[in-house]
Every structure is written in structure tokens, then in C-alpha cells.
N, C-alpha and C positions, 0 to 999 in steps of 0.2 A: 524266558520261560513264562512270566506272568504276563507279557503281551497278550496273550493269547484270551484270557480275561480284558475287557472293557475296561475301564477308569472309572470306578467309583466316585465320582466330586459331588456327593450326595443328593445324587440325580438318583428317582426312583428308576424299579426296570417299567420298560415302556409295554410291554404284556407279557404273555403267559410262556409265549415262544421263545422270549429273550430269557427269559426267566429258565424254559429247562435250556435252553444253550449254557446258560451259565451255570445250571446243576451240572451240568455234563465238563463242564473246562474245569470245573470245583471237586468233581469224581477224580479225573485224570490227574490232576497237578497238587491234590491232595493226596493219591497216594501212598504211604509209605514206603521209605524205602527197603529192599528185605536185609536183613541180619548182617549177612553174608557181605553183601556192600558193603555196609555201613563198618563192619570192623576191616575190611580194606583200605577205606575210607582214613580212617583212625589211622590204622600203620601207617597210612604216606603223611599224614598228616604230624605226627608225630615223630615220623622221622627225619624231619626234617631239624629237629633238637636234640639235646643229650640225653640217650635209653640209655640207663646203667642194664648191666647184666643181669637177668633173673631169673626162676626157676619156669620152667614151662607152666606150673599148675598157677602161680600168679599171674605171668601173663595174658593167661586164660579169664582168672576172677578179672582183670582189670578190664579185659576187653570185654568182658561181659558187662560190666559197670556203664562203658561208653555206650553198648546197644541196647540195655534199659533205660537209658537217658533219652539217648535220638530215636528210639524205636517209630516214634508216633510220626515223626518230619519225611516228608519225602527228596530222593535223592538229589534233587536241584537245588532245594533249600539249605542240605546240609552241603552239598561242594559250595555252596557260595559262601555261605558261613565257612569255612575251613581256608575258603579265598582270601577273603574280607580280614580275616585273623595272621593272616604272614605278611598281608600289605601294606603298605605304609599308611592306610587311612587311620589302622588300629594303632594306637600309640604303647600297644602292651606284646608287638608282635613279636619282643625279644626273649618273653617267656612261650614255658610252654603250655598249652590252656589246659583248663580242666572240663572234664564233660559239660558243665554247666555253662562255661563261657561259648562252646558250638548252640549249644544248646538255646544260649539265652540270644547269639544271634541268627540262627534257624526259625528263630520263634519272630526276632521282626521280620526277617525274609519271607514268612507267609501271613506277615498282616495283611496283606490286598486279598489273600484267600477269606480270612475269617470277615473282612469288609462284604466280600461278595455274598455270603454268607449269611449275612445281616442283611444286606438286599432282600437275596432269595426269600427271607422269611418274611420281609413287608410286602412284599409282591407289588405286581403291578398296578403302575395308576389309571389304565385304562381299564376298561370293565370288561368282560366277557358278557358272548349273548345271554340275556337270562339275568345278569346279577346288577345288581344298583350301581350305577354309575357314582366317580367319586364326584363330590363337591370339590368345589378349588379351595377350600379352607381343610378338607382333607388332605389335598394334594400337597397344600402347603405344610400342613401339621406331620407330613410322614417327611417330606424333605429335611424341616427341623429336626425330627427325631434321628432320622440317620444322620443326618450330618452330626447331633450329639453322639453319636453314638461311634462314628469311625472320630471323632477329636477323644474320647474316650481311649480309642485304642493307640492313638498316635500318641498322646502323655504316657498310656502304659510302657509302651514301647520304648520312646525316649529315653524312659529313668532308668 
């Protein structure tokens, strides 16, 4: 799904057109997914471990719990996170998760979103007719800064 977005290696965008391409892949792939999904989502995801029995009106609070948690992720992020979490990469796939652990991996699965994101907002290193061309110590100083700036998000991420 995130192919569809560029590779951020903290290469600025090259102009304005690449730039809304990537507001438009950053519209789409950011999102949300609605409600309704996402506690679909949950039940398979969930049942795939031990549901004790319980009252309709709790099952109701707790799946409302899960779609105030995931509300904001969109739907590719959260099935890969719900993937990621029964596979053997995760070494805690024998439990069963809580909102927060979808959550906390929906939230790496769209770091390349919030990278592109951080692009968008530097813009481009070529200039538009009319507006002051960059210096190459410009160019250079915005490459440094984004590249701090997604190593920023990849520690976040990691921990």
C-alpha cells in the first residue's frame, strides 16, 4: 500500500508537482478507516483467542473502546497491524492484544505517511517561476533537517 508513495531517504521533493502528487497519495492512504470496519476488524482479530461469554451491553463498551483507539489509522494500516500481531515476527502473538498494542503497531505502519508529511512541509528544492532559487547550502540544510527529522521518527517508532 505504501508503495504508492516515493521513498523518503531524505531526499527533498524535486517541485511543486511532486509535491501535490504526494499531498494526494497522503489524502488517500491516510484515510481513516470507518467505524464499522474497524470493529469487524477487531472481532476477527480477536477471535482468533479465548472471548469469555458476555453481556451484549459490554460487548458493545469494549468494541467501542477499540474504535476510539484505531479511529484515526486507516484500513491498511490497521489489517497489517492485526497481521503483524498473530505472526510469528511478534513474540507476544500467544496473547491476546489490547487496543494499544494495534494501535501502537498501526502507528509504525504509517510512519512513511507522517515522513512524507514532513517532506510536504519543506517543499521543494527547485524554485518556482518568480520565487528565489535555493542555495546549495539551502539544499543542503533542508536535506539535514529532514533526514533529523524521519531518524526522529524511526527511534520513536522502534521504542
Amino acid at each position: 500500500m505504501m508503495g504508492s508513495l516515493r521513498a523518503f531517504s531524505a531526499r527533498p521533493l524535486a517541485d511543486e508537482a511532486e509535491a501535490n502528487l504526494t499531498r494526494e497519495a497522503i489524502s488517500y492512504l491516510g484515510t481513516p478507516a470507518p467505524g464499522k470496519w474497524i470493529a469487524g476488524r477487531v472481532v476477527t482479530l480477536l477471535s482468533h483467542y479465548f472471548v469469555a461469554q458476555q453481556e451484549a451491553s459490554i460487548a458493545e463498551a469494549v468494541a467501542e473502546d477499540w474504535c476510539e483507539m484505531l479511529e484515526d489509522y486507516p484500513a491498511w494500516a490497521l489489517a497489517s497491524a492485526c497481521r503483524w500481531w498473530m505472526s510469528r515476527e511478534n513474540p507476544r502473538r500467544h496473547s491476546k492484544p489490547l487496543p494499544g498494542d494495534i494501535q501502537d503497531r498501526a502507528h509504525f505502519e504509517t510512519a512513511g505517511l507522517r515522513a512524507a508529511e514532513i517532506m510536504v512541509r519543506l517543499g521543494p528544492v527547485i524554485s518556482e517561476p518568480g520565487r528565489d532559487a535555493l542555495s546549495p547550502q539551502d539544499i543542503e540544510d533542508r536535506r539535514q533537517r529532514a533526514a533529523e527529522i524521519v531518524a526522529g521518527f524511526s527511534k520513536r517508532v522502534s521504542a
